[in-house]
N, C-alpha and C positions, 0 to 999 in steps of 0.2 A: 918744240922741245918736250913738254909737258904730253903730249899725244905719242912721241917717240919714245921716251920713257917708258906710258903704260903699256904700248905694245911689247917691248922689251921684255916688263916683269913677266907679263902673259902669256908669251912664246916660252920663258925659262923654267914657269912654273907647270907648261905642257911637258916640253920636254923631259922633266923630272919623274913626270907621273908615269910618262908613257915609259920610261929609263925601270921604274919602281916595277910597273904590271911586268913587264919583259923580264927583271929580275929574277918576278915571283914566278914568271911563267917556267924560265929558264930550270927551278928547282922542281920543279913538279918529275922536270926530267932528269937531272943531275943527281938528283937524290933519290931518285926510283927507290934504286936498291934497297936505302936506308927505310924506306918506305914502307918497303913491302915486309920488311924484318920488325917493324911499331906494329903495324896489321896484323903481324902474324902471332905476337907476344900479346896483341888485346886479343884476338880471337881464341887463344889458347884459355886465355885468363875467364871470356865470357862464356869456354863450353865448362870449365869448371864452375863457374857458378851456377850455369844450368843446371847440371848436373848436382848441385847441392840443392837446388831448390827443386828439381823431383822429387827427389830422394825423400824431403820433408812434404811434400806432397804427398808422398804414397804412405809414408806412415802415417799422415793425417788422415788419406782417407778408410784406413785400416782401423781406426779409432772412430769409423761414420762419420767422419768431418766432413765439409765439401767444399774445393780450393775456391779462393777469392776468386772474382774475373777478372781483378787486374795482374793476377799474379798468369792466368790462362792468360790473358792479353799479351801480356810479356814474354812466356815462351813463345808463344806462337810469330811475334815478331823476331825472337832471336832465330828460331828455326828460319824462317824468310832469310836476317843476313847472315848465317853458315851459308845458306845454298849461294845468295850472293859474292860471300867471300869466296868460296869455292870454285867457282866461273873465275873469278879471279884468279887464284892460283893458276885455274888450267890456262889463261891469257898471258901472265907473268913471262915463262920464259923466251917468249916470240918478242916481246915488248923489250926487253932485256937483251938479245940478240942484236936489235937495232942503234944500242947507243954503241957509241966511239970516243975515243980522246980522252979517258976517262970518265965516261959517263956526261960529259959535258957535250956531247954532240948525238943527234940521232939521223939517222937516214931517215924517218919519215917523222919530223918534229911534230903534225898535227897529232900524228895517232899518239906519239907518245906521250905527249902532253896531255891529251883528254884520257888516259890510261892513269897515267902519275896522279894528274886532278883526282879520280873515280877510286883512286889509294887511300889518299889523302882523307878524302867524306867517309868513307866508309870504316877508316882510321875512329875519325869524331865520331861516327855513329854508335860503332860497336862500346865506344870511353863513355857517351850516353847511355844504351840500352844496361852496361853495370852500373852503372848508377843509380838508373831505374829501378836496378833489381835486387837493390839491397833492401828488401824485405825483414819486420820485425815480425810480421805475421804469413804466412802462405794460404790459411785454410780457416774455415768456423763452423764452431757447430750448427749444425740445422736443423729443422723442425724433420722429424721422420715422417714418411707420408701417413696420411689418418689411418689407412687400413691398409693392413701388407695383406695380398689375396694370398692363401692358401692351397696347396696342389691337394684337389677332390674329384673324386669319380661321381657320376650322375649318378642320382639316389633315387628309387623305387619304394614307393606305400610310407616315405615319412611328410608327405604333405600336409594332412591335416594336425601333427604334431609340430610341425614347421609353426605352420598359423597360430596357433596357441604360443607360443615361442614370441614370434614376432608382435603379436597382440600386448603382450607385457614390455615392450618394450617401449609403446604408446601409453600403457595405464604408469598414472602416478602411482598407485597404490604399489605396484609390485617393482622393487628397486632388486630384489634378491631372488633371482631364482636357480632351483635348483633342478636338471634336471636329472631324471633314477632310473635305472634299467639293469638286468643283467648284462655282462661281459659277452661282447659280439652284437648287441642289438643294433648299434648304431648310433652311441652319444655323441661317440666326437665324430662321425662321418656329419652331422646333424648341426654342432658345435660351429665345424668351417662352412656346414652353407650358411649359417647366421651369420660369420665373420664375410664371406665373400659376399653377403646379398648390402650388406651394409658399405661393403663400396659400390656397390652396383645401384641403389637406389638414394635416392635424395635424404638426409638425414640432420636431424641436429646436432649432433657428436661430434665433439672436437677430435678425437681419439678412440680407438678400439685397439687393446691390447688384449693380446693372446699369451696366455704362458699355461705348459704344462707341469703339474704338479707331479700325480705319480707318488708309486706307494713307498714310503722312506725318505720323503720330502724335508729339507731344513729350509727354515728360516731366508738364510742366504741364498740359495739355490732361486726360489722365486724371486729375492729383491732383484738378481742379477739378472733374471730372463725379463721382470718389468724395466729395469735401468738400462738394457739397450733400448728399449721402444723410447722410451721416453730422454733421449741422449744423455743416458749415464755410462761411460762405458771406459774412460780412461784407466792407467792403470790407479793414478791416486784413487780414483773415487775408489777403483775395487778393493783396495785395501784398507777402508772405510770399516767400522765396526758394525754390527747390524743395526744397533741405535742411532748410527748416522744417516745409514744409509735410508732407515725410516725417515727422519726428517726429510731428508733431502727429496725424496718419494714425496710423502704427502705435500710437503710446499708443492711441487711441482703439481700434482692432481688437483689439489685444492682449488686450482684454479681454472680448472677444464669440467667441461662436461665428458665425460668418457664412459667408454662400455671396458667391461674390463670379461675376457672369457679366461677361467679355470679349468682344464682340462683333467680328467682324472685325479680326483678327489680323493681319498680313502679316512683323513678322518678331517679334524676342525683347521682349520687355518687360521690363524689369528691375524686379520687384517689390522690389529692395531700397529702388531708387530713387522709387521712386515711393509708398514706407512699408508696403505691404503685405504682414503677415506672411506669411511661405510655409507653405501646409495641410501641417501634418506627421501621423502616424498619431499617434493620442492626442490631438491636438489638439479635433478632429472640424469644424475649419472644408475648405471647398472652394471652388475654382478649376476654374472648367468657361469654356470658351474656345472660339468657332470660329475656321477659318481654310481656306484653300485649300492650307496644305501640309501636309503629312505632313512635311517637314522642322521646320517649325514647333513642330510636338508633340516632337519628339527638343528642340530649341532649349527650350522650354518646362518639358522634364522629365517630361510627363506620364506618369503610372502609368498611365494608361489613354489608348490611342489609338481611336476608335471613327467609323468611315468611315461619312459620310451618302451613300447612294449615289443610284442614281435610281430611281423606282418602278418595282414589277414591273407586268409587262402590265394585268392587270385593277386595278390600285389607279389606274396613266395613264387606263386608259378611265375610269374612275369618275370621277377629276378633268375630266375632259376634258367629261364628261355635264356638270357639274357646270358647267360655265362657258360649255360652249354653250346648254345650256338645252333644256328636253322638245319647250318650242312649235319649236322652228327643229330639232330630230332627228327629229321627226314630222311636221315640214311635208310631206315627200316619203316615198317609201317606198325611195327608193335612197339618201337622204341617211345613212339611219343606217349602212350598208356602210361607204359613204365617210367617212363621219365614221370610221370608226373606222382608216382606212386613213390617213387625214390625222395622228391620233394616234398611232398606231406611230411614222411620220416622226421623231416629237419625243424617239423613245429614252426615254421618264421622266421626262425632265428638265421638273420642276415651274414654273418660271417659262416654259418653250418652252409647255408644255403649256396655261397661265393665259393667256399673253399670244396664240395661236392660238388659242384656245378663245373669248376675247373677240372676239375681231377676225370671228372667223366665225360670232359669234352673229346676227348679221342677215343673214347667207347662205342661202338659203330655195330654194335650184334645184340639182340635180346637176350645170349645169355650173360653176356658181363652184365648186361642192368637188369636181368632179374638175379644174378648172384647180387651183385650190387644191395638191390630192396632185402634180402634176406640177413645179409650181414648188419644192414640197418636198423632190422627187427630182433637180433639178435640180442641176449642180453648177453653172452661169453666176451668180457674183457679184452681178450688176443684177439677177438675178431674184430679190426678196424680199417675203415677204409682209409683209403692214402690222402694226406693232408690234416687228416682231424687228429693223429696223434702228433704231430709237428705246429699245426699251427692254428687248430680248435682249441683241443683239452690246456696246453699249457696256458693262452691266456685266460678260459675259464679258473683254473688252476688259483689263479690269484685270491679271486672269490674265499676259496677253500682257507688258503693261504694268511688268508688274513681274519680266520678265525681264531679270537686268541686263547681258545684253550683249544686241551681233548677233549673233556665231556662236549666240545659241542662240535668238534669234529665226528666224535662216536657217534652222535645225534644224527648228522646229516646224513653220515652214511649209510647208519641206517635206515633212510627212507630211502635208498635205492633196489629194498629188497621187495618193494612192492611194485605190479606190473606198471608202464607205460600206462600214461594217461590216469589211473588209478587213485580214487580221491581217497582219501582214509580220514576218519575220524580223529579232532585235536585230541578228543582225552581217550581214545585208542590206544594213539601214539603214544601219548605221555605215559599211560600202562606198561606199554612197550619197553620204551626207556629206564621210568623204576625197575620193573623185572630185571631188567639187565643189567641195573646195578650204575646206570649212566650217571644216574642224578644222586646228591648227598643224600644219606637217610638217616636224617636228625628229626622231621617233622616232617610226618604224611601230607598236613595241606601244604607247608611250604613246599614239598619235593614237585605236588602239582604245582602249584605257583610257579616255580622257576622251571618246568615243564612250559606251559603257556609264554612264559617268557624268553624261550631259547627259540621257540616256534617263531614268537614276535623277531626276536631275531634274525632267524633264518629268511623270514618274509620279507625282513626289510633292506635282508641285503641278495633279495631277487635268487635264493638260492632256491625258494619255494612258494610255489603259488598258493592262491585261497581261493576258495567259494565256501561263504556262507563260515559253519565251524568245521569246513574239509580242509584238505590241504593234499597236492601233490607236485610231485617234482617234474617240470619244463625234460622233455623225453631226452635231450642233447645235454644237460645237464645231468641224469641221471645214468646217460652212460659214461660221461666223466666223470661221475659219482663211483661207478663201478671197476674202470681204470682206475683211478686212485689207489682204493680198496685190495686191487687185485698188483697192480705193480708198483706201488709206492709206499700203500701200507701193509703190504703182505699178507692181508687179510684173508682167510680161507672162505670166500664165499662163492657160494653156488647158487645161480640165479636162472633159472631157464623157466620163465614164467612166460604164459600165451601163448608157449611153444606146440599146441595141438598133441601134445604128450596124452596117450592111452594108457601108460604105464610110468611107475617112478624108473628113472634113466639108470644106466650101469653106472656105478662108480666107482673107481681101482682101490683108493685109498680111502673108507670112509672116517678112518681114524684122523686123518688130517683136518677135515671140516667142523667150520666153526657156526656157521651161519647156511641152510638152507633153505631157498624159496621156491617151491614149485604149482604156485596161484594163478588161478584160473588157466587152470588144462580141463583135461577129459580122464584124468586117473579113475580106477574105479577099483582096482588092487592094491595093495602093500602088502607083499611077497619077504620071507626072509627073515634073518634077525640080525641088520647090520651090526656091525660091531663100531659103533662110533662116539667111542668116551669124551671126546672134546667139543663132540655138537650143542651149543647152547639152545640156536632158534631154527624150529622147526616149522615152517608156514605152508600150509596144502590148504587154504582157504580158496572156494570155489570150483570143486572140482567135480567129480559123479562119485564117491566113494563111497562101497554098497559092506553095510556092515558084514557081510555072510562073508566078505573076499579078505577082512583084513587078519594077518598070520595072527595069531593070539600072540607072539612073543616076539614081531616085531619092534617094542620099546624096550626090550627085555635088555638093552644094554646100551641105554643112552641115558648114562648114571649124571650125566651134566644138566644135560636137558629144562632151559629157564622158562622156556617158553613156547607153546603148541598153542597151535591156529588149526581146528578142523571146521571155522565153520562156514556156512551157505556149503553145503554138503546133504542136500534132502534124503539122500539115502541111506544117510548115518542114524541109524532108528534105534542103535544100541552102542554103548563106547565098546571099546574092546577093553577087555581084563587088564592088560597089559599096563595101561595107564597109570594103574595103582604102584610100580614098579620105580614111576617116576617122580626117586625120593627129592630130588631140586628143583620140582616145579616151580616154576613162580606165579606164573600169568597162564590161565586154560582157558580157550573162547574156543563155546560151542554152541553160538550164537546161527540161527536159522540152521540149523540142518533137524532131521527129524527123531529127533532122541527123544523115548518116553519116559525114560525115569534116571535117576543120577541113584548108581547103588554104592552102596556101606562102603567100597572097596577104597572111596576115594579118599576113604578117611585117613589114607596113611601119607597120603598130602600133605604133609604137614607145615610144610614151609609157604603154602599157595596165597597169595594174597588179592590177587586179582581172577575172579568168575565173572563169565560172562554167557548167560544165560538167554540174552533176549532173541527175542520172536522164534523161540523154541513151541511153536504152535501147538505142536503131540505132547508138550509134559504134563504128566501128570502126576507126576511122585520127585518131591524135595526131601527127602528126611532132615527135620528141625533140627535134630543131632547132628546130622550129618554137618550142615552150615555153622550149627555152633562148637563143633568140632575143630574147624579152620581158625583156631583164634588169632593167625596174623591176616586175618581178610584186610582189607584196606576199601577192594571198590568191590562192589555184587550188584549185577545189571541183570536184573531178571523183569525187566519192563515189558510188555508187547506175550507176555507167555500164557500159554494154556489153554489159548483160546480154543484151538482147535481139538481140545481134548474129547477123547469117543463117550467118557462120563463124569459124572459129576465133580467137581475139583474139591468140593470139602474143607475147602479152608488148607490145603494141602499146598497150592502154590502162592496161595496168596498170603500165608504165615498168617493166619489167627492168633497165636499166641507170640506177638512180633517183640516179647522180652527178648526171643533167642537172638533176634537180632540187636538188641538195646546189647545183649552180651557180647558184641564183640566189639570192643573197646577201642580197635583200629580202623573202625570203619569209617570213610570221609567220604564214600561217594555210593548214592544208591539209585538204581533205577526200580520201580517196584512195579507191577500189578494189583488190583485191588479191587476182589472180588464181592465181598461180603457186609454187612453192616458191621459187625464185629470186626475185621479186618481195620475198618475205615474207620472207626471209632478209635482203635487201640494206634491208628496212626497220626491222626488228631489229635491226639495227648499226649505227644511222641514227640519233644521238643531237638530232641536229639535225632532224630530220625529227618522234622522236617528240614532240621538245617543241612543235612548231607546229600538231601535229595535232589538228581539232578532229570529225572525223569521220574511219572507218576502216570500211571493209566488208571482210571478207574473206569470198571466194565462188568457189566450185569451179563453175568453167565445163564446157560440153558434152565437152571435152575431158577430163576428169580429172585435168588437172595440179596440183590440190592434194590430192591425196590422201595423199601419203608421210608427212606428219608426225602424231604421232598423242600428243602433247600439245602443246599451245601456250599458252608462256610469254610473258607481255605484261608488259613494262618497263612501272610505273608513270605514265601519260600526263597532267600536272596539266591541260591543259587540253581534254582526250578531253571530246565532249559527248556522241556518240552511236556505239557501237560495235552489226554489224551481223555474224553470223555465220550464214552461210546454206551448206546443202549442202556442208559438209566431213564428213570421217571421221571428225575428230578425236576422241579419248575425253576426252581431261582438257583445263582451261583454269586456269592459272597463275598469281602475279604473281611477277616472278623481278626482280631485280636483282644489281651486286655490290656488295660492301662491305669493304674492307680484304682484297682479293683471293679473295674466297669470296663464290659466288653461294649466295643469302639465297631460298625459294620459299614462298608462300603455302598453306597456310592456318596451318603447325605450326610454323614454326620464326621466329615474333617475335611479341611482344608485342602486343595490342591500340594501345598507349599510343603505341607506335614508329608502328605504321598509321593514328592521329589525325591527328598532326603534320604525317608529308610524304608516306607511303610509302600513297598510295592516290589513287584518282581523285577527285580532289573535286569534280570540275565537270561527273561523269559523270550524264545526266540519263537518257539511254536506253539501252537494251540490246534489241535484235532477234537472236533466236533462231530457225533457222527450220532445218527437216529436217536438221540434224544430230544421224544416228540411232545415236551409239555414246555421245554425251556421257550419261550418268547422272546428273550433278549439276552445278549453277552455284553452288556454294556462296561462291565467289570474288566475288561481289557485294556481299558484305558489306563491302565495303570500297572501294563505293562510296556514299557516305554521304547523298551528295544523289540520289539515283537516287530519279527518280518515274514513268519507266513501264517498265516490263517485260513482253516480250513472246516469247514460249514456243510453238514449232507444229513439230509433225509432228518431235517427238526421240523415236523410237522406243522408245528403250532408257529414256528418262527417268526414274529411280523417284522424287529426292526434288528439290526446290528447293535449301535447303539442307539437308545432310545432319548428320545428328545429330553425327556424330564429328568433320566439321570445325567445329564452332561451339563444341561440350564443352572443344578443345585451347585455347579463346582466353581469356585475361583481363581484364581492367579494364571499365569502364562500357560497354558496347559496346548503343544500342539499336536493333536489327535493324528495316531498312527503315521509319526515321522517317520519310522524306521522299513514300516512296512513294505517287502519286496511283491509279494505273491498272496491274490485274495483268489480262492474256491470259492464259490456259492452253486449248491448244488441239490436240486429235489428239495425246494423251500417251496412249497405252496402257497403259503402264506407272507410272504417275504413283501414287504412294501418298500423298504426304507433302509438303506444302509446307515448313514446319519442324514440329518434333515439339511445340514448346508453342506456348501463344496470344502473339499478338506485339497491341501497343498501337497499331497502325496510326495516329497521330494524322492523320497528314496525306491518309487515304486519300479515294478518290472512287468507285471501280469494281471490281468483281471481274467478270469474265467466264470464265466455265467452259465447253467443250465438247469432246465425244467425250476424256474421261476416266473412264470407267468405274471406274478402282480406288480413285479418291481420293475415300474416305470420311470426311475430316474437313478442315476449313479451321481455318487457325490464329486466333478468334476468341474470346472470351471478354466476360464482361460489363463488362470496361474499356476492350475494343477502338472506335477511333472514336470515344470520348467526345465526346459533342454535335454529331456531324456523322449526317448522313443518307447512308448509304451504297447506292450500287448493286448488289444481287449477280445476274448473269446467268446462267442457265444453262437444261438439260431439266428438267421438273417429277419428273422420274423419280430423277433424280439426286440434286436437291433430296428428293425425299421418302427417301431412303436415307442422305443423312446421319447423321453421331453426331454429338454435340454433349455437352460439359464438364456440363450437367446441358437440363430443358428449359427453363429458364427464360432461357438464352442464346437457346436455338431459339426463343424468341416474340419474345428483343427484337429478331433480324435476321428475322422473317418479314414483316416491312414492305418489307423492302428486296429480297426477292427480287423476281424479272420473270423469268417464264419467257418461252423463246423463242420 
């Protein structure tokens, strides 16, 4: 019974189950339809919420966000069941086809069950995958990669400026740098190889951010170009105040090591304000910046200033190759000449050199590239070749642009009226500018002062170059100088300088000109009496112009007329009448050409305030009256004159009675000659004279009237630039003063410390020495502190430069001839000893040695010149008789010798 039973429950409880599966089986097909219609309401359901979570994907990544992977994981599985459901759909009405009876029957039960079932899961799947995908987040911010590369074209001749770049990036000392060049040289092409090389090479830096400044810069403008780098970029934040957005900035940096690149600078940036921590040493983040000024980098702070300049010759050709291209240099056999003569024009300057090199690449004849080289040599304004008024002169332009007055626009333009290449004189120019009224005139030495300091400025924002106290204008700059001038400032100038001119040019309208230059030609005439009321500057410096050819009333109607330039004119041996005509003179430089005497006539000059008399070799006639006549003089440069006079000078150019000059009340700047005892005496007692003097020659004329004195004592002269001692007897040279009624004399008796402060030349740049045969030592030099060239010939007696015993009496930090560029020694027979140890020449450039036989040792050593490439000139004879501190000095200057 009990065994009957269990089998009983056993069988019933099969049956039931098998009754239940069969059931459920039964609905998989009975309810298809119902089926397919849940499938098809969740699938609708789940491409909507696809579709909602793209959507907020793409605007996240539109904000730099980057979508989560689960949320990728998720589409990518939903995308799988659409294609799934989809097969489905196209199976559905075949499946559907086969039932009967109401749905309760199928012609082929297997398929339509395993069809129904495949409904059904895919039903729960798709009820899953939304589920899944209700997302509170889609997307996060992410770190941006450390360096975003830059799009850069390969670069030509800035590798050693590269290095210097990348060198600071390794030194703690330099967190700030700044680099300076004129517009087109290559800062920021230079900028992005730093930014690209820094993902290319292994690095400490958490970050490297680039953002360009640009001239007209706010505040905000940079937060926002650093707050995409650093994932700030929503619209909340951007609506942030600038004081937020600093915070929010510096937290974030605070905590990074980072390079931070400034592109185009034009004035200060205030990184406090703008949240970025300032790179301190220890920190080890950096700040690397370009800019056009050099003032900028002082503004900036920078521990390192480092000058992009323009390429050298062969790095220009290279580029030059480079963009005109082989087929168009070898089309011709004369083109590659020219071509290279078309590239010189461009100075280096790397965007002159890109944008001509382009322009001339489909030039295939020698005469487009010799029109080409001419138009490049040209100074005419209209004449410009294709591309440099479109996409040279305007970003030069900027430069100009961001000068912020006129007087120093007027300034710069006017050094475009001197030729190519053409160095001119700082207190020249400053002449220049007074006359013409550029500078205020409240104070003679301020108007120079702020002369010198418009200069410093033009210098420092790369609009004009220096050597030494010259200055000229970069040749591609100075014809965007002259564009300016001629189409934007409508300026009337006339420039046809180096143009091989045999005569002054035709000119239709001379009434219209306000400004001409016609320097260094071949004129040898001045024909005519133009009629030109409006002409201020008239410059014919350098030419062949023979007094017998000029019209006598050629000036006879240029009533404006501020300022005349005839000089380096040797054949000019008399002025012409005419001159005296020229009632608004301001400025007359008749400086080297061969004029013997200045007549009465000039007396009617009356407004002239600037003469310029030097190395007038044939003068022999000043009339005293006539100079003290000029009572608004200001500057008189009569330095370097009379030497070559056919008799006796008399006391005539060297002013014997130099009251007349005490009388002119305006005078701040003097070069003199100084022939006589009397002359030299009355200038020695001349406190007013020595303070104005910015050049002094004293020279023993055919006569011998300087021979009595046989030491000479020189009152401390602060603004002396270039003193000039030729053919005196003199033995000893002095600095004497008094002081609390006791005169004070050079080398023994005061202190180094005392001679820093006040009591030395400090603006003494040159020293000419020349056959005076009794002097043995210049040891008085030493205290001129900026002195860079020194020049030594035919002192007979000469034995040491400086002499041991005056150098041993001095004290304190004193370091001998830092400044020095350029030594002569020359016909010193007696010469042993420059100084007795090695001196650190930092600043040198040149040694020149000859017919010095004694002098066995130069003061060099292996720390002398550190990192510069010096010149030493001399006989191979000499050179090979040298001593030397050991030999190892001797190999590291045997580079630098050139023998003669």
């Amino acid at each position: 019974m009990g065994n009957c039973l269990s089998f009983s429950i056993s069988v019933d409880q099969a049956v039931s189950r098998s009754w239940d599966c069969v059931a459920g089986q039964a609905r998989y097909i009975c309810k298809l339809e119902q089926n397919l219609q849940a499938l098809e309401a969740e699938a609708k359901r789940l491409t909507e919420q696809r579709d909602d979570v793209n959507r907020r994907v793409l605007l996240a990544e539109e904000q730099l966000m980057e979508p989560l992977e689960k949320v990728k994981g998720w589409l990518d599985r939903v995308e799988e069941k659409i294609k799934e459901i989809e097969q489905i759909r196209g199976d559905a009405p075949a499946q559907i086809n086969n039932l009967g009876l109401g749905g309760y029957f199928s012609e082929s039960c297997c398929s339509s069950y395993k069809f129904g079932k495949r409904v059904v899961q895919k039903t729960r799947d798709v009820a899953n995958l939304r589920t899944e995908g209700d997302f509170l987040d889609v997307a996060e911010r992410c770190p941006a990669p450390s360096v975003v590369v830059r799009p850069s074209e390969p670069t030509v001749g800035l590798e050693s400026t590269f290095d210097k770049v990348w060198a600071c990036l390794t030194d703690e000392g330099s967190n700030i740098i700044g680099l300076y060049g004129m517009g087109g040289v290559g800062k920021t092409t230079l900028l992005s190889q730093i930014n690209n090389e820094l993902q290319q090479r292994r690095n400490n830096f958490d970050i490297v951010i680039w953002a360009t400044v640009s001239k007209n810069h706010t505040i905000e403008k940079v937060q926002d170009e650093i707050g995409r780098k650093i994932g700030y970029s929503d619209e909340g934040w951007k609506q942030k105040s600038c004081d937020e957005k600093a915070i929010d900035i510096f937290a974030r940096l605070s905590k990074k090591k980072f390079v931070l690149l400034l592109d185009d600078i034009w004035e200060r940036v205030d990184l406090g304000k703008v949240g970025i921590p300032i790179p301190r040493q220890g920190h080890g983040s950096k700040l690397i910046f370009t800019t056009r000024s050099l003032g900028v980098c002082g503004q900036m702070e920078a521990h390192k200033k480092i000058m992009v300049d323009c390429l050298a010759p062969e790095k220009a050709w290279e580029l030059f190759q480079i963009k005109v291209g082989e087929e168009t240099l070898d089309s011709h056999p004369q083109i590659h000449g020219l071509a290279k003569a078309v590239a010189e024009e461009c100075k280096g300057l790397p965007l002159a050199l890109i944008t001509i090199g382009r322009a001339m690449s489909s030039k295939k004849t020698p005469e487009q590239w010799e029109y080409a080289r001419r138009i490049l040599r040209s100074s005419v304004a209209n004449h410009v070749l294709p591309g440099m008024r479109e996409e040279v002169y305007p970003l030069l332009k900027f430069s100009y642009d961001s000068l912020p007055n006129r007087k120093l626009k007027s300034c710069f333009l006017y050094c475009a009226l001197f030729p190519e290449d053409f160095l001119v004189r700082r207190c020249e120019l400053i002449d220049y500018w007074i006359a013409e009224g550029f500078l205020d005139e409240y104070d003679s030495i301020c108007d120079r002062n702020e002369g010198h300091d418009i200069i410093c400025t033009l210098l420092g924002l790369c609009l004009l170059e220096e050597d030494d106290d010259e200055v000229k204008m970069h040749d591609v700059i100075r014809d965007m100088a002259l564009w300016i001038a001629s189409e934007i400032e409508k300026e009337k100038y006339i420039v046809e300088t180096s143009a091989q001119l045999t005569e002054a040019p035709e000119i239709e309208n001379w009434g219209m000109i306000k400004r001409l230059s016609l320097m260094s030609n071949k004129i040898q005439s001045l024909r005519g009496t133009p009629d030109c009321p409006d002409l201020l500057t008239l410059f014919l410096e350098n030419n062949d112009l023979q007094s017998m050819r000029l019209a006598m009333d050629f000036f006879q109607n240029m009533v404006s007329l501020t300022v005349l330039n005839l000089s380096n004119n040797p054949g000019l041996t008399e002025l012409p009448v005419g001159i005296s005509n020229l009632v608004s003179l301001q400025c007359l430089n008749i400086s080297g050409t061969g004029v013997k005497e200045l007549p009465m006539e000039l007396s009617s000059l009356s407004k002239l305030k600037f003469l310029n008399l030097e190395m007038t070799w044939n003068l022999e006639t000043v009339p005293e009256r006539l100079i003290y006549g000029f009572s608004r003089l200001q500057v008189l440069r009569m330095g370097w004159t009379g030497f070559g006079a056919s008799r006796a000078i008399n006391g005539n150019i060297s002013f014997s009675r130099l009251e007349y000059l005490e009388c002119l009340k305006y005078l701040n700047a003097l070069t003199i000659t100084i022939c006589n005892d009397s002359a030299l005496e009355g200038f020695l007692s001349s406190h007013r004279l020595q303070g104005c003097t910015e050049g002094l020659c004293i020279h023993r004329p055919k006569d011998d009237s300087l021979s009595s004195k046989k030491t000479l004592c020189l009152p401390p002269m602060k603004r002396l630039q270039y003193l000039s001692l030729e053919s005196t007897s003199m033995e000893e040279v002095k600095i004497e003063w008094e002081e609390e009624g006791r005169k004070i004399q050079t080398p023994y008796d005061f202190q180094t410390s005392v001679i820093a402060s006040e009591r030395n030349f400090y603006n003494l740049w040159t020293v000419d020495i020349r056959s005076c045969t009794n002097l043995k030592d210049i040891t008085w030099i030493i205290w001129a502190p900026n002195l860079r060239n020194l020049i030594v010939s035919g002192c007979r007696r000469m034995e040491e430069i400086i002499s041991e015993g005056g150098v041993a009496a001095i004290t304190g930090d004193l370091i001998l001839l830092e400044k020095l560029k350029n030594l002569i020694l020359s016909s010193l027979p007696e010469l042993k000893s420059i100084h007795r140890f090695a001196l650190s020449f930092p600043s040198l450039v040149a040694i020149r040695v000859d017919d010095c036989p004694k002098l066995r040792k130069i003061p060099l050593s292996s720390n002398s010149a550190k990192g510069r490439r010096i010149i030493i000139r001399g006989e191979q004879q000499w050179w090979n008789e040298l001593e030397w501190e050991d030999e190892s000095v001797r190999d590291i200057f045997l580079p630098s010798f050139q023998p003669w």
